[in-house]
N, C-alpha and C positions, 0 to 999 in steps of 0.2 A: 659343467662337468662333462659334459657329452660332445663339447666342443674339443675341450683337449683331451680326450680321449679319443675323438677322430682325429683331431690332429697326430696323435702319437703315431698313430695306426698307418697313417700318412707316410709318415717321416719314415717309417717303418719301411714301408713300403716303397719311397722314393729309393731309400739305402740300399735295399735286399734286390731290388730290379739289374742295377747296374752290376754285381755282381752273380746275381742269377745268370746274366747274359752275358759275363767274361767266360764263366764255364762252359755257359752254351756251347760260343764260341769254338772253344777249345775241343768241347765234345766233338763237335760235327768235323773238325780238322782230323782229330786223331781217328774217329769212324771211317771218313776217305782216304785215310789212311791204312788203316787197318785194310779196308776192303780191298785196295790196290795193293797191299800181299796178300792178302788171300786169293785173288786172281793168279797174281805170281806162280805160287807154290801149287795152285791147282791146275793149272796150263803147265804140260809137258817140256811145251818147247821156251819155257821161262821158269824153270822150277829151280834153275841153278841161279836163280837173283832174288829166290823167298827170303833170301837173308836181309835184304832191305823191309821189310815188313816192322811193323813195332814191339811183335813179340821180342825174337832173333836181338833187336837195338837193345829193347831193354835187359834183356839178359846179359849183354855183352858190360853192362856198365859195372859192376863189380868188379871184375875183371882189368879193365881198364882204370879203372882207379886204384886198386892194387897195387897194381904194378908201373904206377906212378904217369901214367902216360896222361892223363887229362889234368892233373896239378902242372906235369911240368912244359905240358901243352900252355894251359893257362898264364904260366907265371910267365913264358919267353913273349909269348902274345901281348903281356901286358903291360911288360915293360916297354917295348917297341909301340903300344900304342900311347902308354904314358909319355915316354919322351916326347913321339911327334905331337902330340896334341901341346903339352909343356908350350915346345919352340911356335907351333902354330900360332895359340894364343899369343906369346909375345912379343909375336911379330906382326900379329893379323890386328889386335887390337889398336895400338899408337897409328898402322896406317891407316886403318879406319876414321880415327879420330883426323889425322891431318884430311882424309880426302871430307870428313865433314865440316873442316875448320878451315878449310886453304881453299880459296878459287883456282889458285894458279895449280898447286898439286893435283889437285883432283882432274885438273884440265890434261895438266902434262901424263899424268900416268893412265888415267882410263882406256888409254888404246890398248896402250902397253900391260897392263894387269888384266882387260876382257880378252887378250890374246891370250895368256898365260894361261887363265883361268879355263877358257874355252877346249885345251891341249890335257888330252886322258891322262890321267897319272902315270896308268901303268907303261905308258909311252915312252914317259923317260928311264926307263928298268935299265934298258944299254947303257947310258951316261952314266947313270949313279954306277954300274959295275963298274965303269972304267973309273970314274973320280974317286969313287969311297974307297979306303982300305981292306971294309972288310960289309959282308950283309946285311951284319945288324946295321950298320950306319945307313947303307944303299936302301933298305925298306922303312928306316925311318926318316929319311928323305924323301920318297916317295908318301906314306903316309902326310908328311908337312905341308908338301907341297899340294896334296888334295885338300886339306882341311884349313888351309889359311885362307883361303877364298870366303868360305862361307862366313869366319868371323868377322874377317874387315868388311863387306860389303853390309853382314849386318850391326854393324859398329857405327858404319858412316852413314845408313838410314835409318840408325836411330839418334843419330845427333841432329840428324836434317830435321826432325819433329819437335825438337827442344825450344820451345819461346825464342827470338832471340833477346826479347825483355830480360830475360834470366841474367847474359852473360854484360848487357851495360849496366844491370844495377850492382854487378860484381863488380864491376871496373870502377863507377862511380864510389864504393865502397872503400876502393883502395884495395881489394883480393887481389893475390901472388897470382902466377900463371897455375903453382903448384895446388893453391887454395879452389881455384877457378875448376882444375881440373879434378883434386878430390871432393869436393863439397858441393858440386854440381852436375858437372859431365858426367862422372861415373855412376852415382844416385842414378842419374835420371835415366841413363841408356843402362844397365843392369838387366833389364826386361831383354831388351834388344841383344845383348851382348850374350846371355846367355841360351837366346833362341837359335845365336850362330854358333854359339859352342855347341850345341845339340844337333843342330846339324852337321855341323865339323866331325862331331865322333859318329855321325852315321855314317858320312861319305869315308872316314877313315878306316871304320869298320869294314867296310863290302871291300875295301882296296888291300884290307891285311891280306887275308886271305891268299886271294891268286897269286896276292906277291912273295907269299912264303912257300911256295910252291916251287919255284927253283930257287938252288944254292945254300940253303938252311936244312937245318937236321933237326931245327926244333921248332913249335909254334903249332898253331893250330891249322894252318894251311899246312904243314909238312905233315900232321897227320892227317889228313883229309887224303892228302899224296900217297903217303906211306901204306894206307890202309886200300889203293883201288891201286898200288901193284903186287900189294899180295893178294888182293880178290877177297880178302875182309869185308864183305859190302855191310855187313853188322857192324863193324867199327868206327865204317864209313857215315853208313846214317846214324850213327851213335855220334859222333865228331861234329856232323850236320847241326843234330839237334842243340847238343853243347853250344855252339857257335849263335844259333839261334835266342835260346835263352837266355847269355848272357847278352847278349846285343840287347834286348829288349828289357832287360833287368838295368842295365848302365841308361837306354834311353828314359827307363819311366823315373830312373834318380834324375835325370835333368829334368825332368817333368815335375817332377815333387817341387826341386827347388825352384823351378821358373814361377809355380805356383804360388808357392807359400812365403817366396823371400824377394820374390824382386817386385818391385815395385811398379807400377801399371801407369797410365794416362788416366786410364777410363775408372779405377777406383776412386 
């Protein structure tokens, strides 16, 4: 009896830890935070930037939701980053799969795609103005072309760990290329594929931003913009935080599902 009731006690206690210390965490952010407006506003010759403090932020969000600015912040955000990531995946996954399934492919483009990949996003900002018709297209071409890297490269290192036992007793079998590829490849690289999709919407994430910063009137980089040329520095780190939180609320959903649905090696 005294066993599983330190066991409970245990379990209790493994649980309550890691959460005790995501708060921490957060305490001690928001307190250096806190303290570095309070500095602000009590230094004369920085008193006109107290507005970046967390008081000033958090008061401002009302306000800004009201009057629709962080929904339709959010919803232009989201779509640009839905699309890119969309075309990402289904472009970054099949070359992945060739560059782990083809000697010769993988031979031929590896210069060619480590150059590409090596080249800033926001670099090609100039070409997409002049190709795209219109922003939205030029920044979700920019976001795509950040985020298809991470897929394909972990798409075809996780094919390179797959038995290749697996793919002659499918052949032996008589399995379709189509059977080959859903009832094996994808199963077993699923882990892999969605560690590059979680990377893909980080590196896509940091690249919205700057890139809605010219030429757009809407998105969450156009308020970031909007709000430090009217001197809003409360809107500003109010947009800040927005950006922040969602970013880490979308990474810990690829988190959940890497966890709990894709399937491992080592289980």
């Amino acid at each position: 009896m005294s066993n599983d009731n330190s066991e409970h006690v245990g379990g209790i206690n493994s649980l309550g830890r890691p959460i005790f210390n995501w708060f921490a965490g957060l305490a001690i952010l928001f307190s250096l935070w806190w303290l570095g407006g309070f500095y602000l506003e009590s230094n004369p010759d920085t008193a006109n930037f107290a507005d970046f403090g967390p008081i000033p932020t958090f008061k401002a969000y009302p306000g800004l939701w009201s009057d629709g600015t962080i929904p339709s912040a959010m919803m232009s955000s989201g779509y640009r980053l839905a699309c890119a990531l969309s075309i990402a995946i289904s472009c970054g996954i099949p070359i992945g799969i060739l560059l782990g399934r083809s000697k010769v492919f993988k031979e031929l483009s590896n210069s060619p795609f480590q150059l590409l990949r090596m080249v800033s996003p926001l670099s090609w900002e100039p070409i997409a103005v002049i190709v795209f018709l219109s922003w939205d297209q030029a920044i979700i071409f920019l976001l795509s072309i950040a985020s298809v890297w991470p897929v394909a490269f972990a798409t075809a290192a996780g094919l390179a760990k797959v038995d290749p036992a697996w793919f002659r007793v499918s052949k032996n079998l008589g399995a379709s290329h189509w059977h080959t590829l859903t009832q094996i490849i994808l199963p077993a690289i699923a882990f892999d594929i969605m560690t590059g999709i979680r990377a893909a919407l980080g590196v896509a994430w940091i690249v919205l931003v700057p890139a809605e910063f010219l030429g757009v009137t809407s998105g969450l980089g156009f308020s970031i913009a909007d709000a430090r040329e009217t001197l809003s520095y409360d809107h500003l780190t109010a947009m800040v935080l927005v950006i922040g939180v969602i970013g880490y609320i979308l990474d810990s959903i690829c988190g959940f599902i890497i966890k709990n649905y894709c399937w491992h090696r080592a289980q």
